[in-house]
mmCIF file of the N, C-alpha and C atoms, coordinates in Angstrom:
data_MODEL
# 
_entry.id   MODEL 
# 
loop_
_atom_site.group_PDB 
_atom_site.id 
_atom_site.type_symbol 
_atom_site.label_atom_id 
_atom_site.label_alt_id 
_atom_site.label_comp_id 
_atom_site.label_asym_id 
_atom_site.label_entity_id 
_atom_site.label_seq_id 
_atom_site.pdbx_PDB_ins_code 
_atom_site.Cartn_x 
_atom_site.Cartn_y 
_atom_site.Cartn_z 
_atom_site.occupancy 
_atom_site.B_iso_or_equiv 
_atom_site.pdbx_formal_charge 
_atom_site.auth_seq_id 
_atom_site.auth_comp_id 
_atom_site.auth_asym_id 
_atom_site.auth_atom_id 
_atom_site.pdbx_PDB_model_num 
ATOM 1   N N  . UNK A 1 1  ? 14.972 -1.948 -21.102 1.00 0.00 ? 1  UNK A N  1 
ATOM 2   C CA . UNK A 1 1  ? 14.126 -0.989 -20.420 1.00 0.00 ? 1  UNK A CA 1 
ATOM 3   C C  . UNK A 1 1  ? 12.782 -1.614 -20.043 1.00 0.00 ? 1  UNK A C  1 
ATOM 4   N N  . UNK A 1 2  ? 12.393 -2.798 -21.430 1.00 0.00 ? 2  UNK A N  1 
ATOM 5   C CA . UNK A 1 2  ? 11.202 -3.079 -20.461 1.00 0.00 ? 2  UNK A CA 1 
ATOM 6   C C  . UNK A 1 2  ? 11.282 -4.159 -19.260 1.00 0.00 ? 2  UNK A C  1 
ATOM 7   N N  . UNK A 1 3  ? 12.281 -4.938 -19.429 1.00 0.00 ? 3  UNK A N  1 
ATOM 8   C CA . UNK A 1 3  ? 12.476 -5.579 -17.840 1.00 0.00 ? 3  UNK A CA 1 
ATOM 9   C C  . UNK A 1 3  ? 12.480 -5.156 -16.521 1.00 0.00 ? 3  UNK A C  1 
ATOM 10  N N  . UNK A 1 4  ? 12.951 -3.798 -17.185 1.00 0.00 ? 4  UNK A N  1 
ATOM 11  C CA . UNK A 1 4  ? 13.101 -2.970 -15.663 1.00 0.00 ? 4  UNK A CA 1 
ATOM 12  C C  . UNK A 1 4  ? 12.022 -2.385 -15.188 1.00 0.00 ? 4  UNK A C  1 
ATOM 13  N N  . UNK A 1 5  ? 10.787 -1.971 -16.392 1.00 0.00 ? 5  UNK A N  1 
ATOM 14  C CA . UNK A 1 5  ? 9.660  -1.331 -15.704 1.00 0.00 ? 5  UNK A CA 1 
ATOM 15  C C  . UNK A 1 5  ? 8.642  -2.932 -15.606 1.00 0.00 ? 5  UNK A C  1 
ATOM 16  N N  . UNK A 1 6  ? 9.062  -3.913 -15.931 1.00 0.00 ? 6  UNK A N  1 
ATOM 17  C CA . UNK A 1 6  ? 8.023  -4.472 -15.759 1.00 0.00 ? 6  UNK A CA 1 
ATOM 18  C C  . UNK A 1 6  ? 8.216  -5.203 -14.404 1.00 0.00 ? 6  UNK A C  1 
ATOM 19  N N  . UNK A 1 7  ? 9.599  -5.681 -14.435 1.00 0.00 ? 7  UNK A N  1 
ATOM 20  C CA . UNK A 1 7  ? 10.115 -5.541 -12.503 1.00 0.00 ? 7  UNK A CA 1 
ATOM 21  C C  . UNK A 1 7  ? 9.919  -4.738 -11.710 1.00 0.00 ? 7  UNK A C  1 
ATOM 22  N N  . UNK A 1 8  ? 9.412  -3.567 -11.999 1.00 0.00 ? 8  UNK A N  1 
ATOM 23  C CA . UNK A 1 8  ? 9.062  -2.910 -10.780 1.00 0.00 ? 8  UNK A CA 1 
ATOM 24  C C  . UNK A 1 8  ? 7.640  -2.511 -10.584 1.00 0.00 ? 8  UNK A C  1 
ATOM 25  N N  . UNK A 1 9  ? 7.420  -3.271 -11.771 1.00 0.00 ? 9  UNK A N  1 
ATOM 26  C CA . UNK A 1 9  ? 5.583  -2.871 -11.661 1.00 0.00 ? 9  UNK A CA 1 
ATOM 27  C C  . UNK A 1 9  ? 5.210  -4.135 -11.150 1.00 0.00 ? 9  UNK A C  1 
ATOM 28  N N  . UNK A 1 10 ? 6.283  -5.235 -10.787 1.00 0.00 ? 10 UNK A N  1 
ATOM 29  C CA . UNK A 1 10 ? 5.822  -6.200 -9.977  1.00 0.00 ? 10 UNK A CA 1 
ATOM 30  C C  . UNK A 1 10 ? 6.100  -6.132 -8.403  1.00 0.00 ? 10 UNK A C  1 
ATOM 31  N N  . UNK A 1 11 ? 7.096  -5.044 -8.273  1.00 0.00 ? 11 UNK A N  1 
ATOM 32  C CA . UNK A 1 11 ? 7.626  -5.236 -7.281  1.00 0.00 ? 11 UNK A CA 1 
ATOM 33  C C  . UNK A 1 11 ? 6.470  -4.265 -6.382  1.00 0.00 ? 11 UNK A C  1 
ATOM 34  N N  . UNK A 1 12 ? 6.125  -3.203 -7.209  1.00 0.00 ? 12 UNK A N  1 
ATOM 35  C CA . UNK A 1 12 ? 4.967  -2.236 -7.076  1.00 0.00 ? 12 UNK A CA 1 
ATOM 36  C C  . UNK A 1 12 ? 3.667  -2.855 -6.324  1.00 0.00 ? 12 UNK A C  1 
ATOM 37  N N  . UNK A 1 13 ? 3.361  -4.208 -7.244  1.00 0.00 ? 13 UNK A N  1 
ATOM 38  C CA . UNK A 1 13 ? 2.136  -4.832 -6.423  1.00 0.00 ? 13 UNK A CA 1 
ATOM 39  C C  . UNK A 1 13 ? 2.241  -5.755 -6.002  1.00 0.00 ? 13 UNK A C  1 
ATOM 40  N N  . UNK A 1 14 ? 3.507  -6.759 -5.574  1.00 0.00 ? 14 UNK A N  1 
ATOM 41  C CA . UNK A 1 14 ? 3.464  -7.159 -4.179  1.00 0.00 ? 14 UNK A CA 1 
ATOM 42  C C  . UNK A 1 14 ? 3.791  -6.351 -3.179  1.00 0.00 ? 14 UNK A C  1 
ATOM 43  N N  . UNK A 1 15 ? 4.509  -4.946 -3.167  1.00 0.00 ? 15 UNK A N  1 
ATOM 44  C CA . UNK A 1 15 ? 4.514  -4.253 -1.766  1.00 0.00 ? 15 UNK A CA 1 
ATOM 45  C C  . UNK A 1 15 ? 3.280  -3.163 -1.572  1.00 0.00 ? 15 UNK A C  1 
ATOM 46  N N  . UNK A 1 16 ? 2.366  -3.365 -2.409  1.00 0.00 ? 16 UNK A N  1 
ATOM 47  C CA . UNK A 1 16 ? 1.117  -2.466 -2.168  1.00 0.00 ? 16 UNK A CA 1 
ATOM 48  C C  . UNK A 1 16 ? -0.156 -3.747 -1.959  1.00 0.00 ? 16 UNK A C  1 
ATOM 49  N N  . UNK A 1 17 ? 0.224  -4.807 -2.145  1.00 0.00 ? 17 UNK A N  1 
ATOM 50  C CA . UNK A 1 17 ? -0.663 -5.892 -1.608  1.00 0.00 ? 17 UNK A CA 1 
ATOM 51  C C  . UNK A 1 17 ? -0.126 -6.070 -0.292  1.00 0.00 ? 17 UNK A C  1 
ATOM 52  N N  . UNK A 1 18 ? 1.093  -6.484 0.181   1.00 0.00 ? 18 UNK A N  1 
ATOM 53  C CA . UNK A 1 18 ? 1.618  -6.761 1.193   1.00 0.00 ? 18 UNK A CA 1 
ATOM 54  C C  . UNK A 1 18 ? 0.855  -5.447 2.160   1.00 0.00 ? 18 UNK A C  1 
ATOM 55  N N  . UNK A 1 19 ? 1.039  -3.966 1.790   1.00 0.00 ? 19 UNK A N  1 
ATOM 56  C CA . UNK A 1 19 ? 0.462  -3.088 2.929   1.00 0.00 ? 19 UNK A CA 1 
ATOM 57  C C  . UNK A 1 19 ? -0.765 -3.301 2.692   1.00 0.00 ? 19 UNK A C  1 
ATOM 58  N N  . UNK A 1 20 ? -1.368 -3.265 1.969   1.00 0.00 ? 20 UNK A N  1 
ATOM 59  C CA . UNK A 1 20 ? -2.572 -3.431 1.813   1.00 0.00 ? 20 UNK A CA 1 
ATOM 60  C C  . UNK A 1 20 ? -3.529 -4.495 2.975   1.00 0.00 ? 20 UNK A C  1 
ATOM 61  N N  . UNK A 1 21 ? -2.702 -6.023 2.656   1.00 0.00 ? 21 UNK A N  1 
ATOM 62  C CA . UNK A 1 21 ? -3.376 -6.938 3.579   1.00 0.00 ? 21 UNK A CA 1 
ATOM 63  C C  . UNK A 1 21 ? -2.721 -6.857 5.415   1.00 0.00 ? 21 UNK A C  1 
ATOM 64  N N  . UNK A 1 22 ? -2.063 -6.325 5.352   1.00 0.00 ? 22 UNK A N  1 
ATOM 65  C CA . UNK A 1 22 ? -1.072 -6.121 6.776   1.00 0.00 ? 22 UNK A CA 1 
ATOM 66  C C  . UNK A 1 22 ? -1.992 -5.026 7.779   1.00 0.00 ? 22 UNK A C  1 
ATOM 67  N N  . UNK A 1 23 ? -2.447 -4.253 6.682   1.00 0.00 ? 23 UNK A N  1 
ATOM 68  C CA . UNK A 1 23 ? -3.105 -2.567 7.560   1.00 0.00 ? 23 UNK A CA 1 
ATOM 69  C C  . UNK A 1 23 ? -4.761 -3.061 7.994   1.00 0.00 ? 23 UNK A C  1 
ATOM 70  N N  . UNK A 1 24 ? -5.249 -4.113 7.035   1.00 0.00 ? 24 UNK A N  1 
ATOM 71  C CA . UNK A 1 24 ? -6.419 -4.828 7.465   1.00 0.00 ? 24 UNK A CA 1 
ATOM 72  C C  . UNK A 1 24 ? -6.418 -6.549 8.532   1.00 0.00 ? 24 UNK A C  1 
ATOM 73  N N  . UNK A 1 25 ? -5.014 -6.689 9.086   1.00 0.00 ? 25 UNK A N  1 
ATOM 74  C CA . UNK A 1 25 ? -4.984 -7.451 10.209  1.00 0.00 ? 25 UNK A CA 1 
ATOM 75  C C  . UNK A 1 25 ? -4.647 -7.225 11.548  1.00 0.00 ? 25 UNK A C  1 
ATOM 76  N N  . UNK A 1 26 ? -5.632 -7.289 12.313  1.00 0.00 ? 26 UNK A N  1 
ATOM 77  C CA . UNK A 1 26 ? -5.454 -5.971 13.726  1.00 0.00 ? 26 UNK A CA 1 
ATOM 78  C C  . UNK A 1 26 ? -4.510 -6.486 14.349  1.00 0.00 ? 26 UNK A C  1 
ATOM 79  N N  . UNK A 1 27 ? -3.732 -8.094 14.000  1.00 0.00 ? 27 UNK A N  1 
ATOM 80  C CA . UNK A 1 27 ? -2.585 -7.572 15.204  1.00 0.00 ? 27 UNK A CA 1 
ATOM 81  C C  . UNK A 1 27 ? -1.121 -7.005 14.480  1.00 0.00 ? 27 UNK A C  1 
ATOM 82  N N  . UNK A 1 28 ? -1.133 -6.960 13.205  1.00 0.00 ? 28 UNK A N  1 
ATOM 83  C CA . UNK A 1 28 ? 0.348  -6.579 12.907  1.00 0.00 ? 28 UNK A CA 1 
ATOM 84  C C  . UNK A 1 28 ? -0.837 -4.837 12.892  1.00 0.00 ? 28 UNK A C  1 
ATOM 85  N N  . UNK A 1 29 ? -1.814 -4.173 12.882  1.00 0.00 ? 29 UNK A N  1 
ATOM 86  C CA . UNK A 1 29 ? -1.819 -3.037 12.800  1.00 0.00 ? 29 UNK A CA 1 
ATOM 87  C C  . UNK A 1 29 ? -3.255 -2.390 13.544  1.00 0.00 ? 29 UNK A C  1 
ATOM 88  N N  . UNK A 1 30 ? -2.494 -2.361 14.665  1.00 0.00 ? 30 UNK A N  1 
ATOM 89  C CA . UNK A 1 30 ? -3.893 -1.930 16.017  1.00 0.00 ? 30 UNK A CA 1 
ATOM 90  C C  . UNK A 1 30 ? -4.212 -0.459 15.953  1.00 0.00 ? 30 UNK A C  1 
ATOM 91  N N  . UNK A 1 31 ? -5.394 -0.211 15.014  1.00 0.00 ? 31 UNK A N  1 
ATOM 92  C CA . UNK A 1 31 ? -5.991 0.763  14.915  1.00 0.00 ? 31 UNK A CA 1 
ATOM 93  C C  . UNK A 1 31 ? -6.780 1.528  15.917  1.00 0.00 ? 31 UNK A C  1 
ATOM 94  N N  . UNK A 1 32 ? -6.995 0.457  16.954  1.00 0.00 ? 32 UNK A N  1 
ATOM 95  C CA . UNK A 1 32 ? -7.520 1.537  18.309  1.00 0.00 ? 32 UNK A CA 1 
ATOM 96  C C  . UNK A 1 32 ? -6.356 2.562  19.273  1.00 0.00 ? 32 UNK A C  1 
ATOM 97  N N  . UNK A 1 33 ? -4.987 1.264  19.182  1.00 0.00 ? 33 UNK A N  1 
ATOM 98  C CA . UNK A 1 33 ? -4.178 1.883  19.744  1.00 0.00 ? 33 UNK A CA 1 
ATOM 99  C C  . UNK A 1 33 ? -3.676 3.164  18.943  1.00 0.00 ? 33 UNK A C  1 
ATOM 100 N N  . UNK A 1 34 ? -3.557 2.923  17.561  1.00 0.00 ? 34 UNK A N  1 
ATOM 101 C CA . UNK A 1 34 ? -3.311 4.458  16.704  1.00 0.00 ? 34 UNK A CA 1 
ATOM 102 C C  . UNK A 1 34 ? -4.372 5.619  16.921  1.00 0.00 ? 34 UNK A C  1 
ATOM 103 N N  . UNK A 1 35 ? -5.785 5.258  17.531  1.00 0.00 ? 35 UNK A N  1 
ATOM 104 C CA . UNK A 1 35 ? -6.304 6.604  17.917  1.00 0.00 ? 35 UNK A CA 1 
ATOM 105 C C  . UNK A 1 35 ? -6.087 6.847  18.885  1.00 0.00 ? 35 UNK A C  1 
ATOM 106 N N  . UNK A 1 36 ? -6.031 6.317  19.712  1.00 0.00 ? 36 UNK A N  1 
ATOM 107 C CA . UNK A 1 36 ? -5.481 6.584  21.048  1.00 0.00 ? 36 UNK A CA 1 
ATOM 108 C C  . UNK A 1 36 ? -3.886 7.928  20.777  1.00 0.00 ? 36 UNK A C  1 
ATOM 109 N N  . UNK A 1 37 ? -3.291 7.287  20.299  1.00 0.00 ? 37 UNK A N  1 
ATOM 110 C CA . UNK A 1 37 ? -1.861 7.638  20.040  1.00 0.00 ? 37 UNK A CA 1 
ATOM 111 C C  . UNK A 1 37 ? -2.322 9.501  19.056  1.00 0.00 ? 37 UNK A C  1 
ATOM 112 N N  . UNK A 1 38 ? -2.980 8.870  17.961  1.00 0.00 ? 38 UNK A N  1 
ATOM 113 C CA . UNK A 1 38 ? -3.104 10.113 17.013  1.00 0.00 ? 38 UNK A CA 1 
ATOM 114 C C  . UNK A 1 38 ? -4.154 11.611 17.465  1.00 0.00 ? 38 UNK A C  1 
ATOM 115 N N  . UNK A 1 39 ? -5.152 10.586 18.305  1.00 0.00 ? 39 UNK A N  1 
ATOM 116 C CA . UNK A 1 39 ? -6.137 11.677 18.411  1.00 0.00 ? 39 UNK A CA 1 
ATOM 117 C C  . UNK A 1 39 ? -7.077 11.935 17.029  1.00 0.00 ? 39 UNK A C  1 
ATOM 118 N N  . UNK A 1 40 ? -7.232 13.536 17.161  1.00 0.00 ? 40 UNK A N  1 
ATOM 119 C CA . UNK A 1 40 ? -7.709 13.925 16.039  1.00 0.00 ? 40 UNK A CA 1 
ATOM 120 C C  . UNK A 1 40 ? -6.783 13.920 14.941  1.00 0.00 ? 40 UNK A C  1 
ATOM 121 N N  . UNK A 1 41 ? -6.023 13.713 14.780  1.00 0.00 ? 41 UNK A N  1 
ATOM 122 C CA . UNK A 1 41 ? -5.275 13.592 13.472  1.00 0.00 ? 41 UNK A CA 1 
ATOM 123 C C  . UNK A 1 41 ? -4.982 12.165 13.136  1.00 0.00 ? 41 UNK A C  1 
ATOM 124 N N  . UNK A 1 42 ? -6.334 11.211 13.797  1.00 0.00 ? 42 UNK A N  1 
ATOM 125 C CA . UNK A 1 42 ? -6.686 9.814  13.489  1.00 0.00 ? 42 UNK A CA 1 
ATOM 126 C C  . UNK A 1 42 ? -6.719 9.728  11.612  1.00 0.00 ? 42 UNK A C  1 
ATOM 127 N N  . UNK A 1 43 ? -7.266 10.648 11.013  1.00 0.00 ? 43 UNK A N  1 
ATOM 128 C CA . UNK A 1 43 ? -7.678 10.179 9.817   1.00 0.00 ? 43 UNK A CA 1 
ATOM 129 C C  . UNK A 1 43 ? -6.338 10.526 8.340   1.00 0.00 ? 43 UNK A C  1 
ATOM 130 N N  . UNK A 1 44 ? -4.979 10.662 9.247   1.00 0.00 ? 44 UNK A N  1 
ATOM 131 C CA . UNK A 1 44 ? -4.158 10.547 8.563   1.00 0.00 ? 44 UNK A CA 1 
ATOM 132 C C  . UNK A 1 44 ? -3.434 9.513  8.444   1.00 0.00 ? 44 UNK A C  1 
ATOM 133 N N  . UNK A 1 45 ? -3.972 8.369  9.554   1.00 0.00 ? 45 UNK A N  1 
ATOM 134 C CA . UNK A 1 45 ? -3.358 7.293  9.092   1.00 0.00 ? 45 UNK A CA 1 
ATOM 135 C C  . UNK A 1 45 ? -4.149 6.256  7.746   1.00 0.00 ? 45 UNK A C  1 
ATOM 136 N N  . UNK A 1 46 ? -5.089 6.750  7.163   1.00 0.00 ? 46 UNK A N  1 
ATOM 137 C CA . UNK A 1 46 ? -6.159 6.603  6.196   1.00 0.00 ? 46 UNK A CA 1 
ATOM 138 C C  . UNK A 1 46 ? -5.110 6.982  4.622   1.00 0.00 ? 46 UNK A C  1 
ATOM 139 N N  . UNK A 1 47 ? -4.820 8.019  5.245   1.00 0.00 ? 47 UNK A N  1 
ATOM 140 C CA . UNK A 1 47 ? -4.133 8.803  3.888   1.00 0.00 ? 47 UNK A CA 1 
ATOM 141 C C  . UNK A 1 47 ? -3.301 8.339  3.718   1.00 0.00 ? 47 UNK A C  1 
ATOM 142 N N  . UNK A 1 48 ? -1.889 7.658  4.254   1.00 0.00 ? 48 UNK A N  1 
ATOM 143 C CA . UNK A 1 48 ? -0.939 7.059  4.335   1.00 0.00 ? 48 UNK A CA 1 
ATOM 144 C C  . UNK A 1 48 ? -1.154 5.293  4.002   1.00 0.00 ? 48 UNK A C  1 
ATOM 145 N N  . UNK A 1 49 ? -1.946 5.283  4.871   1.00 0.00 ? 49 UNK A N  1 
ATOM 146 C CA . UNK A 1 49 ? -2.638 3.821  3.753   1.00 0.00 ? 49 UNK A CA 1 
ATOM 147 C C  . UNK A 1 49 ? -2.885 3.772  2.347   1.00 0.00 ? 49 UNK A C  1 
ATOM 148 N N  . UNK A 1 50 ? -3.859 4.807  1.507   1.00 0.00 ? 50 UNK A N  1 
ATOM 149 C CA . UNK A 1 50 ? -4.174 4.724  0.702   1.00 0.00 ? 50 UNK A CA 1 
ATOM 150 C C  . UNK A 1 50 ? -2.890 4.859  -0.407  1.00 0.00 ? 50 UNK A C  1 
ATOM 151 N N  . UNK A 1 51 ? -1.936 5.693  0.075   1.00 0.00 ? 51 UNK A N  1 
ATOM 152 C CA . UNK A 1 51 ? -0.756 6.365  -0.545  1.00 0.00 ? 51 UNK A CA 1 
ATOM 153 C C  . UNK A 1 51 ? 0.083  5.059  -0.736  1.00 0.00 ? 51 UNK A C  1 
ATOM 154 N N  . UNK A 1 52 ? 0.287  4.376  0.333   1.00 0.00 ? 52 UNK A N  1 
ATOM 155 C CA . UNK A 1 52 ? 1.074  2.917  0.454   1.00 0.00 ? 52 UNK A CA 1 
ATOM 156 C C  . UNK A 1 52 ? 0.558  1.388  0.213   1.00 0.00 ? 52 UNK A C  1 
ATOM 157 N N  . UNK A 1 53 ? -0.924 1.939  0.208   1.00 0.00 ? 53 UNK A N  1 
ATOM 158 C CA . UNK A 1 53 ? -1.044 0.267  -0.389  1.00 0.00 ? 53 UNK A CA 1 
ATOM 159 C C  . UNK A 1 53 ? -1.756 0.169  -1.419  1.00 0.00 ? 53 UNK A C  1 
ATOM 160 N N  . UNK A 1 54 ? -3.159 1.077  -1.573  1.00 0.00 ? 54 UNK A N  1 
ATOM 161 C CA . UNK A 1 54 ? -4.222 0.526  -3.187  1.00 0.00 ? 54 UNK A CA 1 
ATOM 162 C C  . UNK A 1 54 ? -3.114 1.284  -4.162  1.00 0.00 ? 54 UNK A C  1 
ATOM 163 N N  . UNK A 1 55 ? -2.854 2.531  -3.921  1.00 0.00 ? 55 UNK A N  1 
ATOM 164 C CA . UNK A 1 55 ? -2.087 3.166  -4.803  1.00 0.00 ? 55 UNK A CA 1 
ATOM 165 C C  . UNK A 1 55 ? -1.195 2.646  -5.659  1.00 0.00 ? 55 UNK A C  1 
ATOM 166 N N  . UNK A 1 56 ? -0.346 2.031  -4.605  1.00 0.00 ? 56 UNK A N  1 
ATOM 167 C CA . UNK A 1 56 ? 1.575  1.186  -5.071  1.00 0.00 ? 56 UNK A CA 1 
ATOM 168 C C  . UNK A 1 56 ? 0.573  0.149  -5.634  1.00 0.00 ? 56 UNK A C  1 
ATOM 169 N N  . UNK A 1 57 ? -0.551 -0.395 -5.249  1.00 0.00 ? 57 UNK A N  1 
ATOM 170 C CA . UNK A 1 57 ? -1.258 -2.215 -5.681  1.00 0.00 ? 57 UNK A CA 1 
ATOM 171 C C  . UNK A 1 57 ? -1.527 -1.542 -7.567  1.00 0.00 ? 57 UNK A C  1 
ATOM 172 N N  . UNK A 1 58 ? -2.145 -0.325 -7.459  1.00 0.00 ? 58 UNK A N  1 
ATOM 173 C CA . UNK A 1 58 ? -2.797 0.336  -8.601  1.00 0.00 ? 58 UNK A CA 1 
ATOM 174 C C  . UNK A 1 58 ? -1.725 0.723  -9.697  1.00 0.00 ? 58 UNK A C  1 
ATOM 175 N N  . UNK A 1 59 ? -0.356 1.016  -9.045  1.00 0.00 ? 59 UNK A N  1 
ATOM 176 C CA . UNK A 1 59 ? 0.495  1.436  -10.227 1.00 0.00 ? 59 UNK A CA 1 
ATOM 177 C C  . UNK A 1 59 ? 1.167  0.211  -10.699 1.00 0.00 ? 59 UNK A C  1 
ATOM 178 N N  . UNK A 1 60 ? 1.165  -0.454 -9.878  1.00 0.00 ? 60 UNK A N  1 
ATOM 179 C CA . UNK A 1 60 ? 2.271  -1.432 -9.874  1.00 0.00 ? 60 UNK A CA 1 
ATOM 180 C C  . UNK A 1 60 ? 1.598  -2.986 -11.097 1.00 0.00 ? 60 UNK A C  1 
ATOM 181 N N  . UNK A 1 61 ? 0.096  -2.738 -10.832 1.00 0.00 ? 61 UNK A N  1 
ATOM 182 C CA . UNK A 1 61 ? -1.131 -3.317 -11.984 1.00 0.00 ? 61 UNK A CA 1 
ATOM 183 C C  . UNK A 1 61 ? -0.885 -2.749 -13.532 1.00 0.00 ? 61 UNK A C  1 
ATOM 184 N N  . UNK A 1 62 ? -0.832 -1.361 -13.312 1.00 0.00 ? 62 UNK A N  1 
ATOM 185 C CA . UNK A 1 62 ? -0.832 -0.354 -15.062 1.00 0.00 ? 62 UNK A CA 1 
ATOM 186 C C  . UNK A 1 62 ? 0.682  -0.222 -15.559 1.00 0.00 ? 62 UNK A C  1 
ATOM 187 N N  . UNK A 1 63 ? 1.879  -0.882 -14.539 1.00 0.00 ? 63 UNK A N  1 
ATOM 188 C CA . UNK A 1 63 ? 2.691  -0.795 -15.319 1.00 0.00 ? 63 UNK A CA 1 
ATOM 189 C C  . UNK A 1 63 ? 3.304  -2.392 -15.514 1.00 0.00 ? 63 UNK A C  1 
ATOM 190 N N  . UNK A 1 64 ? 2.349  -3.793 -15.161 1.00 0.00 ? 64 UNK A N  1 
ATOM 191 C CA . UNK A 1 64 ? 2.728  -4.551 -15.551 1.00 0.00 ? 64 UNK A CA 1 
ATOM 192 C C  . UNK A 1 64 ? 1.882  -5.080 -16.846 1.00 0.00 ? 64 UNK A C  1 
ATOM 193 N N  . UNK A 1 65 ? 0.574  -4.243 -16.621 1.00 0.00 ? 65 UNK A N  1 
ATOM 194 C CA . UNK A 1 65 ? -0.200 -4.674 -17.917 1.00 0.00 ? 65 UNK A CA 1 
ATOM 195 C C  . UNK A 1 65 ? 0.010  -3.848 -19.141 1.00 0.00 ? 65 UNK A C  1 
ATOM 196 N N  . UNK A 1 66 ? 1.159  -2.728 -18.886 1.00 0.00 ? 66 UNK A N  1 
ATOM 197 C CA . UNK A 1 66 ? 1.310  -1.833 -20.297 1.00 0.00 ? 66 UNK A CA 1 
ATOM 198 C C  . UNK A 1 66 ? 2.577  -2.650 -20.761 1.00 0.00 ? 66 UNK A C  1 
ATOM 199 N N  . UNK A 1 67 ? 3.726  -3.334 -19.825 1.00 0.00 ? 67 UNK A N  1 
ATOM 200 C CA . UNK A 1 67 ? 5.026  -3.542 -20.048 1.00 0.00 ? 67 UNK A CA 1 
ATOM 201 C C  . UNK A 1 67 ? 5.233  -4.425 -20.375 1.00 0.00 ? 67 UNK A C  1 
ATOM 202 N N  . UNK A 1 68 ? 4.237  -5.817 -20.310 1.00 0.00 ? 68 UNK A N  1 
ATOM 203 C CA . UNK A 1 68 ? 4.470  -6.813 -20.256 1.00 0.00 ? 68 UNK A CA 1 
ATOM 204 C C  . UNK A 1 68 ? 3.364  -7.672 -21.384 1.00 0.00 ? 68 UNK A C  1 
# 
C-alpha cells in the first residue's frame, strides 16, 4: 500500500509541475488568445490552473513526504 501511494504522490507532482510550467510558457499556452476566446469568463481559466497544477504539485509533495 505504501508503494502505491507513494507512486502516485510522484506521479501527482510531476503532472502538476508539468501543468504548472506549460500554463506559464506562452507558446504551448496563449493566454491572449484564451481571452479573446473566453471573454468575461476569462478568469476561469485561473481556476482550472490552480485545480491542475499548484494543487496536483501540492498533493502530490504531502503524499510523498508522509509515504515515503
Amino acid at each position: 500500500m505504501r508503494t502505491i501511494l507513494t507512486s502516485t504522490g510522484l506521479f501527482l507532482t510531476i503532472i502538476g509541475l508539468a501543468i504548472s510550467v506549460a500554463f506559464w510558457i506562452p507558446r504551448l499556452c496563449n493566454r491572449t488568445r484564451l481571452r479573446e476566446i473566453l471573454g468575461t469568463r476569462y478568469p476561469v481559466v485561473y481556476v482550472v490552473y490552480i485545480a491542475n497544477g499548484p494543487l496536483l504539485l501540492l498533493l502530490g509533495i504531502i503524499l510523498l513526504n508522509t509515504f515515503s
